[in-house]
One Martini backbone bead per residue (centre of mass of N, CA, C, O) as a GRO file, in nm:
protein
  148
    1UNK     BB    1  12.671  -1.660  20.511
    2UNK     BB    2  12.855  -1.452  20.683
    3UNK     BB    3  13.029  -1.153  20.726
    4UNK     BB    4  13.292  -1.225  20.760
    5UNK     BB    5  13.301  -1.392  20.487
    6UNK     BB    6  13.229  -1.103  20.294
    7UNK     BB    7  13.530  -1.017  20.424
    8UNK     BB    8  13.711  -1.201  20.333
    9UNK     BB    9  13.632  -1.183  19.991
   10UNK     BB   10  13.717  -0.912  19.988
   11UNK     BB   11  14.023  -0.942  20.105
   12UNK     BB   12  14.061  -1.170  19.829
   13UNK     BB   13  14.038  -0.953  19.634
   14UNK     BB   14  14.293  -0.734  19.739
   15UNK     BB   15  14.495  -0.957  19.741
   16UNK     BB   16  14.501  -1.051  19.462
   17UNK     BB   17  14.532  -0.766  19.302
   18UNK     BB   18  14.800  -0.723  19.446
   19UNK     BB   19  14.966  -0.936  19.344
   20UNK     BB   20  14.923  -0.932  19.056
   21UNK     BB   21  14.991  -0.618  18.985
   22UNK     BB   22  15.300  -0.715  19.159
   23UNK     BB   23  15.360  -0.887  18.851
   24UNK     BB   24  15.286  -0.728  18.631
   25UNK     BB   25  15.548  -0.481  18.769
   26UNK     BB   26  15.775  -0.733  18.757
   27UNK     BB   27  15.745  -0.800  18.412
   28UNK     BB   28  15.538  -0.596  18.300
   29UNK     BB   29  15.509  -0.227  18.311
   30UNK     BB   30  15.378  -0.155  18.113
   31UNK     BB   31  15.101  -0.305  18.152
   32UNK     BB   32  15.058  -0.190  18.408
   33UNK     BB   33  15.025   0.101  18.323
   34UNK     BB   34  14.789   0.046  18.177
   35UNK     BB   35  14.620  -0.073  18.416
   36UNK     BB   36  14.707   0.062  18.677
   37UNK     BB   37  14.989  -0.083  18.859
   38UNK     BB   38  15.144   0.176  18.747
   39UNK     BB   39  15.355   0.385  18.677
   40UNK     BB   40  15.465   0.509  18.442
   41UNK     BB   41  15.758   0.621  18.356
   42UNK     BB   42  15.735   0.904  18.236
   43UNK     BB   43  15.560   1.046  18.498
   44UNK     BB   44  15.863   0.964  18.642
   45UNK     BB   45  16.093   0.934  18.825
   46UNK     BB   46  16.373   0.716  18.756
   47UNK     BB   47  16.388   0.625  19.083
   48UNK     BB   48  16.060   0.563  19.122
   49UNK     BB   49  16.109   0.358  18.980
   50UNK     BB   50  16.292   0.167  19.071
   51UNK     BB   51  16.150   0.106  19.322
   52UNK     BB   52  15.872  -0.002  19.224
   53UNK     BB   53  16.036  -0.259  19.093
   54UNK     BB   54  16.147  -0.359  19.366
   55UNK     BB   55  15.940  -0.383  19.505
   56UNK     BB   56  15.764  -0.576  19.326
   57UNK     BB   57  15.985  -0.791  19.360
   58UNK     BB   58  15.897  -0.841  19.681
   59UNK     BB   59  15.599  -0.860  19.727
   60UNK     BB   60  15.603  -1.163  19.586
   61UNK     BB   61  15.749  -1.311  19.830
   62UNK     BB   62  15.443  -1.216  20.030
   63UNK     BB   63  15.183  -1.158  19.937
   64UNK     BB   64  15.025  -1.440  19.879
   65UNK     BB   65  14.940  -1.492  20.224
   66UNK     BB   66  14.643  -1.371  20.215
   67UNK     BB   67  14.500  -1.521  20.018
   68UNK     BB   68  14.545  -1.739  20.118
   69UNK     BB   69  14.426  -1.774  20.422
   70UNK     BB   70  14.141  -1.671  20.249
   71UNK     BB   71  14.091  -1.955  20.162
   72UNK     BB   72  14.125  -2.147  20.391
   73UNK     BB   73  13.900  -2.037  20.538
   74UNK     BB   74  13.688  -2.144  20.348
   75UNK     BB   75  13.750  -2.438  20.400
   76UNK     BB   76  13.862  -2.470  20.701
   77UNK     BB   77  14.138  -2.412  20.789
   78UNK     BB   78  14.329  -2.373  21.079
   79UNK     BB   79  14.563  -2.244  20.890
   80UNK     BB   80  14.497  -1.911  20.843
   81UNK     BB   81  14.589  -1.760  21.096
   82UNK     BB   82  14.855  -1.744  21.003
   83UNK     BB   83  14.842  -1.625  20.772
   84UNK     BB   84  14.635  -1.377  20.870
   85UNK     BB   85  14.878  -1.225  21.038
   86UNK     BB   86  15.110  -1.207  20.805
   87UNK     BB   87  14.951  -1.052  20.609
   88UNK     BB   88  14.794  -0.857  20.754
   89UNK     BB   89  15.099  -0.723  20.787
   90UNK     BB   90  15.202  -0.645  20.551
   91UNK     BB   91  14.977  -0.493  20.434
   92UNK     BB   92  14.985  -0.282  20.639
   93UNK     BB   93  15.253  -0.216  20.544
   94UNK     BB   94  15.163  -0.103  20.274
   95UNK     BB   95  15.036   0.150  20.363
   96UNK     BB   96  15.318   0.274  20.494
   97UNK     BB   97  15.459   0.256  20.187
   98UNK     BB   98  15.277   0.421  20.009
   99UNK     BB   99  15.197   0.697  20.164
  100UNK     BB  100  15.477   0.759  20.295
  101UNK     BB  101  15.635   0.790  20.024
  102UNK     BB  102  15.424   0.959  19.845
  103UNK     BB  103  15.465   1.201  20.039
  104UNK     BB  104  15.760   1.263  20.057
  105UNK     BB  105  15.819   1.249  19.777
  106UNK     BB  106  15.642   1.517  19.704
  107UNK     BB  107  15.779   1.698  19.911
  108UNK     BB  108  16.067   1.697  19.730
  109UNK     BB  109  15.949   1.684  19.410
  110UNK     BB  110  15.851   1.441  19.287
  111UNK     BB  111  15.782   1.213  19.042
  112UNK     BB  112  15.464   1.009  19.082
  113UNK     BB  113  15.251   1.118  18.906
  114UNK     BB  114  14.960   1.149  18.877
  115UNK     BB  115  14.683   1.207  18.998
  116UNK     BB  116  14.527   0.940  18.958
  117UNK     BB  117  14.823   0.786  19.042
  118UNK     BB  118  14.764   0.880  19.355
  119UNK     BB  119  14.493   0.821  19.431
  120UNK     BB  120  14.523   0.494  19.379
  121UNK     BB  121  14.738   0.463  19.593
  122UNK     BB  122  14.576   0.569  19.835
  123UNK     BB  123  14.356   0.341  19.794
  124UNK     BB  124  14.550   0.085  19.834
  125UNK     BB  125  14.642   0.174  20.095
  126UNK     BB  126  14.371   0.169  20.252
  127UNK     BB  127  14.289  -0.111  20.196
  128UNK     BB  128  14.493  -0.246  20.264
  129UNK     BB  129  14.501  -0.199  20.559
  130UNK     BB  130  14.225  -0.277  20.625
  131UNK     BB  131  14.262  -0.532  20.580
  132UNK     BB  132  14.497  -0.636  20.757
  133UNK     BB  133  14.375  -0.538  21.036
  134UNK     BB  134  14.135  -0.719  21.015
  135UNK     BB  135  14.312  -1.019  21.015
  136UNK     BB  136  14.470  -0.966  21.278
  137UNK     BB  137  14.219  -0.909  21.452
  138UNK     BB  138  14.085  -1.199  21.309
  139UNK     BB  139  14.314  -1.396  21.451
  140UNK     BB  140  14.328  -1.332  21.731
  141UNK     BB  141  14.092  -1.404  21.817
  142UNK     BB  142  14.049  -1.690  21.731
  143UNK     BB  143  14.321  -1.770  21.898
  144UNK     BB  144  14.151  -1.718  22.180
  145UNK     BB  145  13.840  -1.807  22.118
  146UNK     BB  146  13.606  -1.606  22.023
  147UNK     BB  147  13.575  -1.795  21.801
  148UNK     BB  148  13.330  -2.091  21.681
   0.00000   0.00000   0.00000
């Protein structure tokens, strides 16, 4: 097993981790910020609660591609590329949609959570960033065939 696929399965950890973590503050919100995967409600402008659910129920509608992706991956499937594009992309912007909404709404003084609780969402936004631009730039090669 060479370094691609230790970083495809580290990949497929962070990006399980996000789907199951926006499931679980999609159906069950006490939950999840129990577990650490969503800021409790106490803690948040009921406003800042409001959007975290409503991404959180956007993001399992596409969340899933990064995941396959790296399974197709693992199994040698050609099809993983088409999928780790996709996913690839959603997670970039999760990056850009985590970091920077927790950004400006801290900027106008809403309340977003503890410390603890921003920094755990800036370090899911630098993750999910990284993991998402590795998958578009190895989709890209691989499709260009620069790997075989």
């Amino acid at each position: 097993m060479g370094a691609i696929s230790f970083i495809i399965i580290f990949v497929l950890f962070i990006s399980l981790v996000a789907f199951i973590g926006q499931f679980i503050s999609a159906v069950r919100p006490k939950l999840a910020a129990k577990l650490g995967f969503m800021e409790s409600e106490s803690e948040v402008d009921p406003l800042f609660f409001a959007y975290e659910r409503a991404i959180a129920l956007a993001d399992i509608l596409v969340s899933w591609t990064l995941p396959v992706a790296c399974i197709l991956f693992l199994f040698n499937n050609a099809n993983w590329v088409y999928f780790g594009i996709i996913g690839g992309t959603i997670f970039f912007y999760y990056f850009g949609l985590i970091a920077f909404s927790r950004w400006i709404m801290h900027d106008k003084k809403m309340r977003i959570g503890t410390k603890a609780d921003i920094r755990n969402a800036y370090i899911l936004a630098i993750l999910c960033g990284l993991s998402g631009l590795f998958m578009i730039i190895f989709s890209i090669i691989s499709v260009r065939g620069y790997l075989k």
